[in-house]
Each structure stands twice: as structure tokens, then as C-alpha cells.
N, C-alpha and C positions, 0 to 999 in steps of 0.2 A: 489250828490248821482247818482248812475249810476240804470237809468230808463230800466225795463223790455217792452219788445215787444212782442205781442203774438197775431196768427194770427186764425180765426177759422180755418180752412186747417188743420194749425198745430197740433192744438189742436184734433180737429178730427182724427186726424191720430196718434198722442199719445191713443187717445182712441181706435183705430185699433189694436194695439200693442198690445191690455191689459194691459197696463201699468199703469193704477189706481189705486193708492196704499189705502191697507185697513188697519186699525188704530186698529185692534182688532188679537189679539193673538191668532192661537187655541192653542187648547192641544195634539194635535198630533204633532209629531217630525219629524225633519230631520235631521241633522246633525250638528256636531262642531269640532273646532281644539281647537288642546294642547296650553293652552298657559299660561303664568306666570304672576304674577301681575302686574295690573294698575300702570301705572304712570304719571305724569304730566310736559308738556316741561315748560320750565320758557323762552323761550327766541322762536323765529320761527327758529329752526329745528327739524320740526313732522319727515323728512326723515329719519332724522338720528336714530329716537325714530321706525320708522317703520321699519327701519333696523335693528335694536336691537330685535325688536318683532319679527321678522320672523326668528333671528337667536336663539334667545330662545327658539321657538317654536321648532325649528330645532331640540337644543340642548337638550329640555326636552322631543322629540320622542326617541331621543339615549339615551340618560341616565336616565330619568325618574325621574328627578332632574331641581327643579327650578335654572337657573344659572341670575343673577344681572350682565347682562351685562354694561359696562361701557359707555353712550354716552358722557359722560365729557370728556373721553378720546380724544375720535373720533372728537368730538366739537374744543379741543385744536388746534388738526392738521387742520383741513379744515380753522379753524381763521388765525393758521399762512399761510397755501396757498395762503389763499386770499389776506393777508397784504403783503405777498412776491411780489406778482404780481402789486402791488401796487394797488389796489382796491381802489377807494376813503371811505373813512371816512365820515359816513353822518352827520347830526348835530341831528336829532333824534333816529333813529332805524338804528341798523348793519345789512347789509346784512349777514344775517344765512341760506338763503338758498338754495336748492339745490333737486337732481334727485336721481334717484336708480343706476342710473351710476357714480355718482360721490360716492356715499357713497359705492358702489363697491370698485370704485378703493384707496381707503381710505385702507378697507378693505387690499387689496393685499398690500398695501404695510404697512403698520401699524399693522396690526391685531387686534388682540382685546385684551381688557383685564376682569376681573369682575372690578365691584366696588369697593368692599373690598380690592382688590390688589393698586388702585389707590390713592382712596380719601376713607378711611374707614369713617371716619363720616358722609359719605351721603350715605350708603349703604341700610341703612333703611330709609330714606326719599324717599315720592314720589315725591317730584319737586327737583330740584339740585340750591341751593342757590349760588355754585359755577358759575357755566354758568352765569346767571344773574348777578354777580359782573362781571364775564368777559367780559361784554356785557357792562355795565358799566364802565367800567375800559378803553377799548379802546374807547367808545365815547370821554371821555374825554381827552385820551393822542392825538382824533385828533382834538384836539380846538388849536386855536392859544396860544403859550407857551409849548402845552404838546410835549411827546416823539417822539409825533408818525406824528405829526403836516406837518411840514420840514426836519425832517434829513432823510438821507438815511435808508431805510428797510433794512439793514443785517439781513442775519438768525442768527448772533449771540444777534444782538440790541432784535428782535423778539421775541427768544425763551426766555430772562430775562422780557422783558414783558410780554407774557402771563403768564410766572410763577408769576410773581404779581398780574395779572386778575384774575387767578383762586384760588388764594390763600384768594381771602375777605380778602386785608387789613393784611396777615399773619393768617388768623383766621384756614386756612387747610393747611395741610402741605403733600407733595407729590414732588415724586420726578421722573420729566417726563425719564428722561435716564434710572432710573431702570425701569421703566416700559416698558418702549420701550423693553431694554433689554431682560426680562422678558414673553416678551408678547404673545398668543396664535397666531402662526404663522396660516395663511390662508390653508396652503401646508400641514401643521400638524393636524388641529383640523377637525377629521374624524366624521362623522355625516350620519345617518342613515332614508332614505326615508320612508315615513309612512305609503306610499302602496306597494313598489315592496319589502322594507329591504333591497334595496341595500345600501351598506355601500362606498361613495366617499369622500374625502376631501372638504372642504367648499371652495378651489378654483376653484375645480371642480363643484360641486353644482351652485358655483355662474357664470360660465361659459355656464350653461345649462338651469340656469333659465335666462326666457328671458319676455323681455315686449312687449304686443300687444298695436297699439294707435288704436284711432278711427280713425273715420273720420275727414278732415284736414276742417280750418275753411273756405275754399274757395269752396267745394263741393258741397254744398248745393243749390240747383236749386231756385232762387227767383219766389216770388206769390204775384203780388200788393205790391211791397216794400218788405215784408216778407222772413224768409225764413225757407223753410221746408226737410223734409228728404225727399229722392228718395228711391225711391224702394228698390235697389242696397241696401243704408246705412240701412233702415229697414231689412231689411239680415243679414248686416254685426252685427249691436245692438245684433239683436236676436245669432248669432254664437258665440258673446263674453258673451254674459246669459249663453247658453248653456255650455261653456267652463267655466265658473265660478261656474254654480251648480255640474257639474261634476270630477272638481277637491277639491269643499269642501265637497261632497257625502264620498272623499278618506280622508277627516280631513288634506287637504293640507293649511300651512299657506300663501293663495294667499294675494298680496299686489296690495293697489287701490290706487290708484293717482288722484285727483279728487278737484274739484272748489267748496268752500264751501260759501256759505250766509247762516246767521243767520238767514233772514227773513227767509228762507225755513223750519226750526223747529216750530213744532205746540208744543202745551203745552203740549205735552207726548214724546218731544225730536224726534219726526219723521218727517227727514227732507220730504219734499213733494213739487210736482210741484204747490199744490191749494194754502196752506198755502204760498207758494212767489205768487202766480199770487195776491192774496187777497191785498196784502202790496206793491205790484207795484213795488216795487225797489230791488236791491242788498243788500241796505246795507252793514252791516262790512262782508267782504267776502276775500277769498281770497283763492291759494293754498292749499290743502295739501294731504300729505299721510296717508295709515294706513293700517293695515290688517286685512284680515276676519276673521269671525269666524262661521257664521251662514247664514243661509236663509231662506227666506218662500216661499211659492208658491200658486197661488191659479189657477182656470180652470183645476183641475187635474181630469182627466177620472174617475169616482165612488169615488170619492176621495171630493172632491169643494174645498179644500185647506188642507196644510202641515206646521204647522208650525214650531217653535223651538224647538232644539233638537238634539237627536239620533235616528233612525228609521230603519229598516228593507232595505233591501237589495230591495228586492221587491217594498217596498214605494219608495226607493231610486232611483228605475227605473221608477215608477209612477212619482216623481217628475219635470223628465227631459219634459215629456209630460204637463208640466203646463206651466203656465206664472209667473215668478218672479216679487215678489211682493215686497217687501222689502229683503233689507242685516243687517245681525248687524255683525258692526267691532271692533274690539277693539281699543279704539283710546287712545289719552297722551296728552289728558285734563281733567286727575284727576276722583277723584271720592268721593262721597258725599258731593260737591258744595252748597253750599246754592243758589248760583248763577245761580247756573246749575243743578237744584234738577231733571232733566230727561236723568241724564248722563247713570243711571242704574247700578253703581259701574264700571262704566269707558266705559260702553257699549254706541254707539252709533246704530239707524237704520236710513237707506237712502232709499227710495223708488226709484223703477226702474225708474219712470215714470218721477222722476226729474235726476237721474242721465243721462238717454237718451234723454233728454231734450238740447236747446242750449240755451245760456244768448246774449243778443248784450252788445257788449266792445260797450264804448269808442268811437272808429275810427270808425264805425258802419259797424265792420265783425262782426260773430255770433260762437262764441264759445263751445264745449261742455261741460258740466259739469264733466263728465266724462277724464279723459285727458289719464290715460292708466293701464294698468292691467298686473302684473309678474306674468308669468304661471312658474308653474315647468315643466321638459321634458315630452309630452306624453299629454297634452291636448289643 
């Protein structure tokens, strides 16, 4: 298990921030984004799923219409990249994943398709049984004996494989060329901003939204072993708050890129810096993405906090003078888990306090949990 370090310095200056996240909800509102129902990944590509939700979001600002977009689709293409390039083959888990740049460029040149157009019998399921046999399907062809094993990668060998992957056994039936064919071109499928109404193209769109990182893991100024934020990064934290509450004040679907441990959720699903300091470790953790939908605030002038919601224009402006307290994102770990009974129908919240927080890897550099944030133009 990979062991947690925490220094009081640090901790002090987490508490400097106001970044101590509160467990209780008001009843006053702030704001939320358009977006379309929960789903569930089967397999680790959340990016892919956070790319799908931001472009939903997208597409039900323009039309006003929930649209099923396809990550099976998406899923296919990026399996054959990686097996073209010759990736190795691991003996337990496929590499599935990936950046907002790669499922960009996926994007431009594939486009997209819905569900219904691809695989209709998964159009109504929230996990994709497909991905998951396909995920299965090339473990196995890379064991000794199988397809995928020794013989050459052609993209012709390639693309009759997947279509067996994804097919469970014959159990779905699709047909990748007409789709392709078929497909919503990036250059074609025009989509409309949710604050100015400008109306661009999704290659344009995706051209102009752009990702901010943090702080890099070597910045960080040491204290007795430790290490803590400088000044400078207590700046830069608070600039990317502020550009976060202010592009979802507009109902923008901002996407977060972020290090997630399980110890960090308390028993009401809110991940937090106390609930992992309490449990000392990482635990099962790991990347992912996902997009927002919400915030809270609390330290707000005549105000003491804001929570979920729609809210005034005026609150909207009180907001920005608070300290972010927690986000809720929508994320594509399902909903009504028994497993996971604080998902909230698919909702998750993260407190600031843990997201600007760092973890020590491994090689003992100090990481953010935080890893980077798609703004749209203009904040």
C-alpha cells in the first residue's frame, strides 16, 4: 500500500486556504450544467466517458435533446491504435487509458456516432457489456497460442479482431465501416456555447477549449523531509477555484482530471483530505476524469455559505468572494450501487481541501491530486 505523509506546516496552510470541507448541504443554491444520464465504465476508460459527457452536455445546450453518445465506438479505435503500435499485452488488465488530448484527437478524426447507430442493444444499458468482452477478448488473444500473441499487427489482422471483441462471442452485431461511414463528422456537428450562443463547430469548440495543470511535482519547496505549497502555488490553487466557480456560475460543462483514492470518501461519498489522513494510506486509487456540475461555497460575505443549485446572479457574484468548499461531478461509476450507495444517482463530491492537497508516489515526489482542468474560451 502506498503510505500517506503529512506535515503540520502543510496541514496548517491547507487550513489557511479554507479549504476544510463541510459535510452538510445548505439550501441555498448556486448553479449547475446540462447534462444527460448517468453511466457506468466497465472497463478504465473514464476519459473517454468524460468526453462523451462534456460533448452531451454540449449537444443538449444546442438542441435540447438528450443525444447517447457512443464511447464503444471511440473505445474500438483507440484499442486498435494501441495494438497497431504494438503496445504490449498485459497478462491481467488492458491498458485503456488515456488524456483529453488523445480522445480529442480520436475525435477529429473518427467523430462520433450515437449508440443506437452502432450497437443498438446497448443503447439503453448503463455499463456497455461490449467494451468488457473486448477487454477480455484481447487479453486472451495476447497469451501464448492466441492471435495477438506473435504474429504481425496488420490493421487488417486488427480490425477482424476487434470486431470479434466487441461482438461478445457474436452476441452484437455491428458493423464498424458503416459506421465509420456514417459518422458525425467533427467539422459538421455545430454546437452552440451556453453563455455567449455562439454557434462553432465541435472542431472548433474542441480547438479552443483548452487544459490548465497545476503545479509540477518538483515545485514544491521541502520543510523537515515534507513538502508544502509556496506562496506563488497557494495563488495559482486559488486562480484555478476561481476559474472553476466562474465558468460553472455560466452552466459550462468544465472537465477535471484528478487522482482518486477510495480511502478519501467518508460514508456520505465525500471524498475529503481528513477521511484519507484518518486511514493513513492510498489504497485502491488511481487516475481519472470527469465533469462538473455543481459547487458550494462557504466564507461568503452576509452570505456563511452557498450551496447546490441555481441561484441569482447577484449570489453568483457573492459566490466568487467565498472559499470553495466542495464540487459535485458527474462521474461513470453508475448509480444506485449497493456497493456504492453514496454515489447519489451517479453524483459524486470532492472537497477542495483534498483536491489541492499532494499524495507522496512511490519514488517519494509529491503529487497533486488535482492533475488538470478544460476550460472553455474566456475563463
Amino acid at each position: 500500500m502506498k503510505k500517506l505523509k503529512y506535515s503540520l506546516l502543510t496541514s496548517l496552510c491547507l487550513a489557511a486556504m479554507s479549504c476544510h470541507s463541510s459535510e452538510e448541504e445548505s439550501a441555498v443554491k448556486v448553479t449547475s450544467v446540462a447534462h444527460s444520464p448517468v453511466k457506468r465504465q466497465s472497463i478504465g476508460n473514464c476519459w473517454l466517458y468524460a468526453q462523451s459527457t462534456w460533448l452531451e452536455s454540449m449537444l443538449k445546450t444546442t438542441t435540447g435533446a438528450n443525444v447517447n453518445v457512443s464511447e464503444t465506438y471511440w473505445t474500438y479505435w483507440d484499442m486498435y491504435h494501441k495494438l497497431l503500435r504494438n503496445q504490449p499485452i498485459p497478462e491481467e488488465e488492458l491498458n485503456t487509458g488515456g488524456t483529453w488530448g488523445l480522445s480529442k484527437s480520436i475525435i477529429l478524426e473518427y467523430g462520433w456516432v450515437k449508440e443506437d447507430d452502432f450497437i443498438p442493444e446497448e443503447k439503453n444499458k448503463m455499463m456497455s457489456e461490449s467494451q468488457a468482452c473486448a477487454e477480455d477478448y484481447i487479453l486472451a488473444q495476447g497469451r501464448e497460442g492466441g492471435t495477438l500473441f506473435a504474429q504481425e499487427r496488420t490493421p487488417e489482422l486488427l480490425r477482424a479482431e476487434l470486431d470479434k471483441a466487441f461482438s461478445c462471442n457474436g452476441k452484437y452485431k455491428f458493423d464498424m465501416n458503416a459506421a465509420f461511414a456514417n459518422r458525425q463528422k467533427a467539422e459538421d456537428t455545430q454546437l452552440i456555447d451556453v453563455k455567449t450562443k455562439q454557434e462553432r463547430s465541435l472542431k472548433d469548440w474542441l480547438s479552443r477549449w483548452t487544459e490548465a495543470s497545476v503545479a509540477t511535482t518538483n515545485s514544491w519547496g521541502p520543510y523537515e523531509g515534507k513538502k508544502i505549497p509556496t506562496e506563488s502555488e497557494v495563488g495559482a490553487y486559488k486562480q484555478i477555484e476561481q476559474r472553476i466557480k466562474k465558468a460553472l456560475n455560466d452552466h459550462q460543462p468544465v472537465v477535471l482530471s484528478w487522482f482518486v483514492s477510495f480511502n478519501a470518501a467518508n460514508k456520505t461519498g465525500l471524498f475529503n483530505i481528513s477521511s484519507l489522513a484518518d486511514k493513513g494510506e492510498l489504497g485502491s486509487s488511481g487516475g481519472h476524469m470527469i465533469v462538473l456540475y455543481d459547487y458550494t461555497v462557504k466564507n461568503v460575505p452576509n452570505k456563511g455559505s452557498l450551496g447546490e443549485g441555481d441561484l441569482s446572479e447577484a449570489d453568483k457574484a457573492l459566490a466568487l468572494q467565498g472559499d470553495l468548499d466542495y464540487l459535485v461531478v458527474k462521474n461513470s461509476w453508475g448509480a444506485d450501487r449497493p456497493d456504492r450507495p453514496w454515489l447519489r444517482d451517479g453524483y459524486s463530491r470532492l472537497s477542495w481541501d483534498y483536491l489541492s492537497a499532494r499524495y507522496e508516489n512511490e519514488s517519494g515526489t509529491y503529487s497533486p491530486f488535482i492533475r488538470g482542468v478544460v476550460f472553455p474560451p474566456g475563463y
